[in-house]
C-alpha angles and dihedrals in degrees: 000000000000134000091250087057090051093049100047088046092057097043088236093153103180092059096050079044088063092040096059101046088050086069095253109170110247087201098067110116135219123232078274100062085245121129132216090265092059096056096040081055093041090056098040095256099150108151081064094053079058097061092069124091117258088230095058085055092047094055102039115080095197095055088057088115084065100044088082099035095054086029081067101046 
């Protein structure tokens, strides 16, 4: 697990803020095979699932339970 999946699990926002503007990768996977987004989706952190790039989503097959979640925001 990476800090990015911990802190899209919490909700803590400001950390996967950081995170992201540090240049982390969204498409690392637990021992699982779940990303960070997944588990942001899976505890109702949706604010966090906003903080990645619409392309990310688009291009990501896996992250298709997001596309029309961010596309609404």
């Amino acid at each position: 697990m990476t800090p990015l999946h911990i802190a899209a699990r919490g909700g803590q926002i400001d950390a996967c803020k950081l995170l992201l503007s540090k240049g982390c990768e969204t498409d690392q996977v637990d021992k699982q095979g779940r990303t960070a987004l997944y588990w942001a989706k899976m505890m109702g952190h949706f604010d966090v699932l906003a903080l990645v790039p619409a392309e990310v989503v688009q291009d990501n097959a896996q992250y298709d339970f997001v596309e029309h979640w961010v596309s609404r925001t």
